[in-house]
TIVEX-617522 format. One record per residue: y, z, x of N, C-alpha, C, O, CB in turn; residue number from 1; residue in one letter. Coordinates in steps of 0.05 Angstrom, whole numbers, plus 5000, padded with zeros to 4 digits. Atoms other than C-alpha are relative to their C-alpha. Glycine has a CB too. Layout:
BEGIN
<site n_yy="Y" n_zz="Z" n_xx="X" ca_yy="Y" ca_zz="Z" ca_xx="X" c_yy="Y" c_zz="Z" c_xx="X" o_yy="Y" o_zz="Z" o_xx="X" cb_yy="Y" cb_zz="Z" cb_xx="X" resi="NUM" resn="A"/>
...
END
This chain:
BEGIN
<site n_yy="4976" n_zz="5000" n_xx="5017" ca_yy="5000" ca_zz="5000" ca_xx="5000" c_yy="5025" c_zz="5000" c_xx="5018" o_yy="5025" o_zz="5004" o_xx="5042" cb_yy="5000" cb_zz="5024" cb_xx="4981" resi="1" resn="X"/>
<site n_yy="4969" n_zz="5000" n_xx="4975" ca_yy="5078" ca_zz="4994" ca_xx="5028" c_yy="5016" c_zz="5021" c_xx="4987" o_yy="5011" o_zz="5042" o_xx="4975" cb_yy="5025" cb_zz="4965" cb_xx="5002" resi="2" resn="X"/>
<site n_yy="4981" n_zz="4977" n_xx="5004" ca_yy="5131" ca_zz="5027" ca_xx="5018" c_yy="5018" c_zz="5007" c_xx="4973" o_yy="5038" o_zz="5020" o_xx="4969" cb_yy="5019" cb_zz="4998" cb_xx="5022" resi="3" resn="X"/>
<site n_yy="4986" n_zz="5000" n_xx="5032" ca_yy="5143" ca_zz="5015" ca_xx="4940" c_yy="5006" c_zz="5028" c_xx="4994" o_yy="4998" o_zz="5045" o_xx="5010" cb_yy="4979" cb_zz="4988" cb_xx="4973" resi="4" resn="X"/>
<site n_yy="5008" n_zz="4970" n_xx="5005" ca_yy="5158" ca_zz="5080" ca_xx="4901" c_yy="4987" c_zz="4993" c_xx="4977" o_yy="4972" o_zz="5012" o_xx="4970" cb_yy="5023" cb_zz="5024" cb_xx="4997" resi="5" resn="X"/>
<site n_yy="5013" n_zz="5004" n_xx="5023" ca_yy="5131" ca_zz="5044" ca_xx="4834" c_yy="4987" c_zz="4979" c_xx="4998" o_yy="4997" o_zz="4965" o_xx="5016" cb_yy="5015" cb_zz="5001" cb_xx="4981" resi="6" resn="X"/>
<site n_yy="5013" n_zz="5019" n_xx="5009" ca_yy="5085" ca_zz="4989" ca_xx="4811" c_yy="5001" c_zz="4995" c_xx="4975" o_yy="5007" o_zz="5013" o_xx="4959" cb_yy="4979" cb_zz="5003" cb_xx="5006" resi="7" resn="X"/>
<site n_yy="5011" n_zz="5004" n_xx="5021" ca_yy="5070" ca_zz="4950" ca_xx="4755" c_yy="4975" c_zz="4999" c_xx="4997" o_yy="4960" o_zz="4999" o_xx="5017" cb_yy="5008" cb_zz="4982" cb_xx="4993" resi="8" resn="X"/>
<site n_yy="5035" n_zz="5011" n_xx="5011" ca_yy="5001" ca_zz="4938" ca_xx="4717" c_yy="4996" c_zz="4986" c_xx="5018" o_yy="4983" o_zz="4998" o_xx="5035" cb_yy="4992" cb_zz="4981" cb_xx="4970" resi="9" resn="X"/>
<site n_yy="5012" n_zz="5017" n_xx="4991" ca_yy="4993" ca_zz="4878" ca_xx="4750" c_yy="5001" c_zz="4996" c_xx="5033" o_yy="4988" o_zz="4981" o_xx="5047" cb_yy="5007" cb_zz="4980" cb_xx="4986" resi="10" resn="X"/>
<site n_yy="5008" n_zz="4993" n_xx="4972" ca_yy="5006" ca_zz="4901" ca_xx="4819" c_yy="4981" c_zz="5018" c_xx="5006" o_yy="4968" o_zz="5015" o_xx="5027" cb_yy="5019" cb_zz="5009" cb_xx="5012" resi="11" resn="X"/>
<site n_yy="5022" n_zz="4985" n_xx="4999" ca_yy="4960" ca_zz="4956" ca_xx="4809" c_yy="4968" c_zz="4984" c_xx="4988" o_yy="4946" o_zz="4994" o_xx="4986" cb_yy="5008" cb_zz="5025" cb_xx="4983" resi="12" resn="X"/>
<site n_yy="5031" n_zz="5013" n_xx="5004" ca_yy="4904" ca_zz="4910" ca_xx="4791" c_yy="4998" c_zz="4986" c_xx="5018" o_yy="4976" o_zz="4977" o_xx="5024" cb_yy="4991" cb_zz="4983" cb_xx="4977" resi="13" resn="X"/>
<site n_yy="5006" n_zz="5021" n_xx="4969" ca_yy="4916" ca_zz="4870" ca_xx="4851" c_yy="4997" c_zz="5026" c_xx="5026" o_yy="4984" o_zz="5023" o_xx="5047" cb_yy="5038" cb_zz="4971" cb_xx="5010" resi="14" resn="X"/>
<site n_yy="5003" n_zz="4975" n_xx="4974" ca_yy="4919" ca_zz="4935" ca_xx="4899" c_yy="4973" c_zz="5010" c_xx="5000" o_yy="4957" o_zz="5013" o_xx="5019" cb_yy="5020" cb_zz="5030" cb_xx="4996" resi="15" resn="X"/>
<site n_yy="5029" n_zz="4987" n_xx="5006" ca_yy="4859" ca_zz="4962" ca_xx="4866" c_yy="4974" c_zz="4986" c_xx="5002" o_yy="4952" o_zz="4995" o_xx="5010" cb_yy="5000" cb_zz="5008" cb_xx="4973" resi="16" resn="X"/>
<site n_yy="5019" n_zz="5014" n_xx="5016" ca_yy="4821" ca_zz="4910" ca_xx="4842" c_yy="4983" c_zz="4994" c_xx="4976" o_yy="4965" o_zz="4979" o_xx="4969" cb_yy="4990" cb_zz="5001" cb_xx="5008" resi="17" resn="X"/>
<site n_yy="5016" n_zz="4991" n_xx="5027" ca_yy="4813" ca_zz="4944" ca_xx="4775" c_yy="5015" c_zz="4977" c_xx="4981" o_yy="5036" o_zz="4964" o_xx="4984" cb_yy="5005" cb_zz="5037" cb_xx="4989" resi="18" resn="X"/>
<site n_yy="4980" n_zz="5018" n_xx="5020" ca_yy="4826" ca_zz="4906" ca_xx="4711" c_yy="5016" c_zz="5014" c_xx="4980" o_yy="5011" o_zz="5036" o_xx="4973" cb_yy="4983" cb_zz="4981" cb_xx="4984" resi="19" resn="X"/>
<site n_yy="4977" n_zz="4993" n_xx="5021" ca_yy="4885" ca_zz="4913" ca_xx="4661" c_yy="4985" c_zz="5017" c_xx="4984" o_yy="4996" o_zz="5039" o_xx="4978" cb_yy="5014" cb_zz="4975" cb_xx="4983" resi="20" resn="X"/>
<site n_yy="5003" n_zz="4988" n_xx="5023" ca_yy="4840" ca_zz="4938" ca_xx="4611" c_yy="4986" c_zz="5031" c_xx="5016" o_yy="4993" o_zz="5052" o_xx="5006" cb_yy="4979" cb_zz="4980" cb_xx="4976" resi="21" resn="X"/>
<site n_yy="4998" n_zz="4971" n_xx="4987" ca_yy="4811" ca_zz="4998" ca_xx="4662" c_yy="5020" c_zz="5014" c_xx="5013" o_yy="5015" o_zz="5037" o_xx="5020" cb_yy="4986" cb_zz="5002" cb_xx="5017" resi="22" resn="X"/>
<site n_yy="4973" n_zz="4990" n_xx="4996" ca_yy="4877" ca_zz="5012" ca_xx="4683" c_yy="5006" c_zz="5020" c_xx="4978" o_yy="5009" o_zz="5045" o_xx="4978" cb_yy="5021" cb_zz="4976" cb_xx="5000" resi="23" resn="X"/>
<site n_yy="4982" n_zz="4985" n_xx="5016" ca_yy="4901" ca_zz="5023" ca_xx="4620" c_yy="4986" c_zz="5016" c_xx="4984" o_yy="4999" o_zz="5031" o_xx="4969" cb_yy="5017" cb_zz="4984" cb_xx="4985" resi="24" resn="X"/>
<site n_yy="5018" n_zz="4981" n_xx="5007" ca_yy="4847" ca_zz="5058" ca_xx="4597" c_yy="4990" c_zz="5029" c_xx="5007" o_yy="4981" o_zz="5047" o_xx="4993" cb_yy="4985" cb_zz="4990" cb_xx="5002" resi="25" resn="X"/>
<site n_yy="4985" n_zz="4980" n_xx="4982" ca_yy="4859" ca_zz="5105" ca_xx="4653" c_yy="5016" c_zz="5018" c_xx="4999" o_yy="5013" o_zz="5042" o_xx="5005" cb_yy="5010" cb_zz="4993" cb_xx="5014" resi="26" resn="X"/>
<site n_yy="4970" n_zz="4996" n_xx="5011" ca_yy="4931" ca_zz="5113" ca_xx="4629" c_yy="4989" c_zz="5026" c_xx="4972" o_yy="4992" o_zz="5051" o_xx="4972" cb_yy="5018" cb_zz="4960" cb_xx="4984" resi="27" resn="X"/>
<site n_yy="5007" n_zz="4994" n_xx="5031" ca_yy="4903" ca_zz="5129" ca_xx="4552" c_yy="4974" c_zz="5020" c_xx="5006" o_yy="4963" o_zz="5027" o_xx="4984" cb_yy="4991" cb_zz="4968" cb_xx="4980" resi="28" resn="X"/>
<site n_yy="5017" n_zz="4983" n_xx="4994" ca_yy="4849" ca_zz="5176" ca_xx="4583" c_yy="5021" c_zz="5029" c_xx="5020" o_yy="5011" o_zz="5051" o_xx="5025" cb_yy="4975" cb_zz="4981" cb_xx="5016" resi="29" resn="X"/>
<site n_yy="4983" n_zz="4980" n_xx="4979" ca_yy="4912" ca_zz="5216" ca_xx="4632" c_yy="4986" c_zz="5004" c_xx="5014" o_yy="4981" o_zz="5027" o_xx="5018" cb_yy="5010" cb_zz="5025" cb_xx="4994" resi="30" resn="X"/>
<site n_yy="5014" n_zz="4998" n_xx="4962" ca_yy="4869" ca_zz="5203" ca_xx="4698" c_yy="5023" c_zz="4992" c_xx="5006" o_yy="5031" o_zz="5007" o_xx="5024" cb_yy="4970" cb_zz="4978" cb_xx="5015" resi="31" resn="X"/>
<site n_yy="4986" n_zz="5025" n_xx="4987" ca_yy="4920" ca_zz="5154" ca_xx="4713" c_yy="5033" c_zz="5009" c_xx="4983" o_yy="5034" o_zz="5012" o_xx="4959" cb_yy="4982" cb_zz="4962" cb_xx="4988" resi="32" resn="X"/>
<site n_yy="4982" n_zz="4992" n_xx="5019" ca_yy="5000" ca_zz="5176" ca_xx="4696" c_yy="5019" c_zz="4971" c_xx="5004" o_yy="5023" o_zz="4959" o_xx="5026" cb_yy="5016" cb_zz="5032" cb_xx="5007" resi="33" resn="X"/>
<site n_yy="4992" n_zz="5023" n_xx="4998" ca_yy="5035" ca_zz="5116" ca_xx="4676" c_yy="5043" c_zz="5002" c_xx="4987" o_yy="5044" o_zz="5011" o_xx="4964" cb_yy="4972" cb_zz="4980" cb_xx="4979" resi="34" resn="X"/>
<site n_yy="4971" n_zz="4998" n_xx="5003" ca_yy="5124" ca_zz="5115" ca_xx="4668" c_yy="5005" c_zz="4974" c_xx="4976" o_yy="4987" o_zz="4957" o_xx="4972" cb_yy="5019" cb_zz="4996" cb_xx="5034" resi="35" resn="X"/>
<site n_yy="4989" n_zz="5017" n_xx="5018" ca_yy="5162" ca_zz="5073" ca_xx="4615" c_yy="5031" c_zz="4993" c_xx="5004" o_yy="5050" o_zz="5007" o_xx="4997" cb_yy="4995" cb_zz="5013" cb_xx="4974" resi="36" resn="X"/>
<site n_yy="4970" n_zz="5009" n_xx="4995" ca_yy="5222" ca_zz="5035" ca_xx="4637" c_yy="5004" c_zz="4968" c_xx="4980" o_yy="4997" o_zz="4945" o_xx="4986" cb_yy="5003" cb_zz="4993" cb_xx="5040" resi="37" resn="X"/>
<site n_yy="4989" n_zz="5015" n_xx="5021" ca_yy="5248" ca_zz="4997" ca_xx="4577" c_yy="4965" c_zz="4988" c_xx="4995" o_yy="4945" o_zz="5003" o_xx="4995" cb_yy="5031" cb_zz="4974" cb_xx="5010" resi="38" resn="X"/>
<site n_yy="5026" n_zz="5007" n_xx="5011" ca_yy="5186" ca_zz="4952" ca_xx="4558" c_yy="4975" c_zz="4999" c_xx="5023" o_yy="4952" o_zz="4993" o_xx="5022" cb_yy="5004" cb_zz="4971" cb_xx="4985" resi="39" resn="X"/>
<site n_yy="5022" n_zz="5001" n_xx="4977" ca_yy="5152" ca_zz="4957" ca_xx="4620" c_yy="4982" c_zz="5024" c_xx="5013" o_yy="4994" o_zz="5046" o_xx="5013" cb_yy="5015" cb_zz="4991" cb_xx="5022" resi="40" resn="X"/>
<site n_yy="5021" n_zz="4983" n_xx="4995" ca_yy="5095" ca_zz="4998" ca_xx="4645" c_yy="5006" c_zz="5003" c_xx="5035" o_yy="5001" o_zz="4986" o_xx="5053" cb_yy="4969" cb_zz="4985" cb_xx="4988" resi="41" resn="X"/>
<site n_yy="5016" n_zz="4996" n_xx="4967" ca_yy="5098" ca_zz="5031" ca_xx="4716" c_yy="4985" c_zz="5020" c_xx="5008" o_yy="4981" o_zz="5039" o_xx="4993" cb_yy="5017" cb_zz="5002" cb_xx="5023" resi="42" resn="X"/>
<site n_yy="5012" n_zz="4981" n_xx="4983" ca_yy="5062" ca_zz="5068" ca_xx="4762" c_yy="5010" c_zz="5009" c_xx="5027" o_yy="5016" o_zz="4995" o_xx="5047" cb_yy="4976" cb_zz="4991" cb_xx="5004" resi="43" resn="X"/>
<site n_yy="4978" n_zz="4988" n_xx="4975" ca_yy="5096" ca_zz="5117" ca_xx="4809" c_yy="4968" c_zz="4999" c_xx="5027" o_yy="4943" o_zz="5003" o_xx="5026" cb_yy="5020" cb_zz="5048" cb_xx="4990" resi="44" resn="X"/>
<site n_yy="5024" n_zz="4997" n_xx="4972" ca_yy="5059" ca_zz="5111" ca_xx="4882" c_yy="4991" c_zz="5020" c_xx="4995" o_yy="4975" o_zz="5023" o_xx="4977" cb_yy="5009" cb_zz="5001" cb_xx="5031" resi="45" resn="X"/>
<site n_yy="5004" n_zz="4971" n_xx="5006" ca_yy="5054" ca_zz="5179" ca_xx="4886" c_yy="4967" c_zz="5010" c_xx="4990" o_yy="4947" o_zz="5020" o_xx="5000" cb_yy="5022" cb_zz="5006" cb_xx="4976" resi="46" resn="X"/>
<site n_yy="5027" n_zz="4994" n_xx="5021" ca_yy="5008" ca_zz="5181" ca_xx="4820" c_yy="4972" c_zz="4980" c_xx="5009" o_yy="4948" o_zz="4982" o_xx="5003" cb_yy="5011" cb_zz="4991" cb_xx="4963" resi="47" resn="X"/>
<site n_yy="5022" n_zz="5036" n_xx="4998" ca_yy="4967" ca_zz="5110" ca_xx="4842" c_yy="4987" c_zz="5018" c_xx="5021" o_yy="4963" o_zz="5022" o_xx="5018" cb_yy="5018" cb_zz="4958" cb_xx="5015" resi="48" resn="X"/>
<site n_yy="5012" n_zz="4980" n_xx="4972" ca_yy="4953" ca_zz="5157" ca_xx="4908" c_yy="4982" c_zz="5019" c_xx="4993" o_yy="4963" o_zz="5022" o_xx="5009" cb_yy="5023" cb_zz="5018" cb_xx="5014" resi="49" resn="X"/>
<site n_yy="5009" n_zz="4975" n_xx="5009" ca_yy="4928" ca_zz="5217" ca_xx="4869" c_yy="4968" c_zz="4985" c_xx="4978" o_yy="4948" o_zz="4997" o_xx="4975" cb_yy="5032" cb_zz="5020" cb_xx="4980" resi="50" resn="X"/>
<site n_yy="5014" n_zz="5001" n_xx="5017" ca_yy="4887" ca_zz="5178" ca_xx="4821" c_yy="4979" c_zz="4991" c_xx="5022" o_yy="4960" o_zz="5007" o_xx="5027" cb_yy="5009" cb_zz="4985" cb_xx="4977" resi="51" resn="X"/>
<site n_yy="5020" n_zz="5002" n_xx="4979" ca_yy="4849" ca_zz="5139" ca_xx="4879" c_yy="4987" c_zz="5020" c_xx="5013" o_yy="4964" o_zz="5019" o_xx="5021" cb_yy="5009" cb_zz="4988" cb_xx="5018" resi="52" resn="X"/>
<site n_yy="5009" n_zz="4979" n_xx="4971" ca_yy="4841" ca_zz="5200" ca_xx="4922" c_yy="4980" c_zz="5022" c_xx="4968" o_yy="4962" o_zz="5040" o_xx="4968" cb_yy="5043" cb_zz="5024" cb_xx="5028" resi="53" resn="X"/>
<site n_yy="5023" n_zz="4986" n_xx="5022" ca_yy="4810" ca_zz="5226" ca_xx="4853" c_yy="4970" c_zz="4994" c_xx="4988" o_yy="4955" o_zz="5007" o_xx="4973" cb_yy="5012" cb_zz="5000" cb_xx="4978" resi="54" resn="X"/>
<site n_yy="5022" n_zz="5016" n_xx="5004" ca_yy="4757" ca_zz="5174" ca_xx="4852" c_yy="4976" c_zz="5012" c_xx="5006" o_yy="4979" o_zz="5031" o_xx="5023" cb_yy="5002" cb_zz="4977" cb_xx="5014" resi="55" resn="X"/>
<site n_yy="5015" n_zz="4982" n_xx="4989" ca_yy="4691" ca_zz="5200" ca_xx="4860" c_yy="4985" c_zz="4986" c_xx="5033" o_yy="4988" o_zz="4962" o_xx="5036" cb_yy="4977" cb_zz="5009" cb_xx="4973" resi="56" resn="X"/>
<site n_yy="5010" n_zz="5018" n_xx="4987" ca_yy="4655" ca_zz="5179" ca_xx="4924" c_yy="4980" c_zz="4989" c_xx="4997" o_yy="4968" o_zz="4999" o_xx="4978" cb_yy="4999" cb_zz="5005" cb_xx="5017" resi="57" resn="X"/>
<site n_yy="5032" n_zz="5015" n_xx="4993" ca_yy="4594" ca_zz="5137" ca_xx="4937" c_yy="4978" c_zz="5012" c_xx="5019" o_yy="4978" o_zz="5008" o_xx="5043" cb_yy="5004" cb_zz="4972" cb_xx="5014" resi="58" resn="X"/>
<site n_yy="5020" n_zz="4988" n_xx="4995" ca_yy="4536" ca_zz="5174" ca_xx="4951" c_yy="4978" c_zz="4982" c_xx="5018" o_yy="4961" o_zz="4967" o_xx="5007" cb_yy="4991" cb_zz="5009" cb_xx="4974" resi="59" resn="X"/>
<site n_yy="5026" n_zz="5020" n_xx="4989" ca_yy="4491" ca_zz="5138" ca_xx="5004" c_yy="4976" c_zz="5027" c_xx="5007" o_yy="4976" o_zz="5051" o_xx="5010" cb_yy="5010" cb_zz="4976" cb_xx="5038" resi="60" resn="X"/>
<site n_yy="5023" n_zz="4989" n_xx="4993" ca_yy="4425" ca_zz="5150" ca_xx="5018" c_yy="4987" c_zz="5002" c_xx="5026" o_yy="4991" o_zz="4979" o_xx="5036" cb_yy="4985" cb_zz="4989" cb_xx="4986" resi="61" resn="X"/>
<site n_yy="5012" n_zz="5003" n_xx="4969" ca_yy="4390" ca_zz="5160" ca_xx="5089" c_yy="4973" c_zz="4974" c_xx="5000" o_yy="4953" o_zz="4983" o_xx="4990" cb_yy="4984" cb_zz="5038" cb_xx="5009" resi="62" resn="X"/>
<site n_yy="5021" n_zz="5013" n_xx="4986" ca_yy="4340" ca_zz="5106" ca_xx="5108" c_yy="4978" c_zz="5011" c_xx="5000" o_yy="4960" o_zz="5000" o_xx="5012" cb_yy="5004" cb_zz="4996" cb_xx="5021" resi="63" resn="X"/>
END
C-alpha cells in the first residue's frame, strides 16, 4: 500500500484482490469500517490495515 490515507471500493479490490461483493459484505458484517463522503464509499488505511492484519492465517501442515 502507499501513502493514501483513504481508498475507494475499487481500490480495495485491486489491493486485496477481494471482490466488491466481499468487501461490502465485510462493511455490512463491521469486520471492515467503511466512511461516507457524499455518495461515495471509503476506506480509511488505517482500518484496511486492521482488517487484513485481522485475517485469520493459513495453517500449513508439516510433510
Amino acid at each position: 500500500m502507499n501513502s493514501k490515507h483513504a481508498y475507494t471500493i475499487a481500490e480495495v479490490t485491486r489491493i486485496t484482490g477481494s471482490s466488491r461483493t466481499t468487501i461490502y459484505a465485510e462493511i455490512a458484517a463491521q469486520r471492515l469500517t467503511a466512511k461516507k463522503l457524499g455518495r461515495r464509499t471509503l476506506i480509511l488505511a488505517d482500518d484496511l490495515r486492521t482488517w487484513l492484519n485481522s485475517l485469520p492465517a493459513i495453517k500449513t501442515q508439516a510433510a
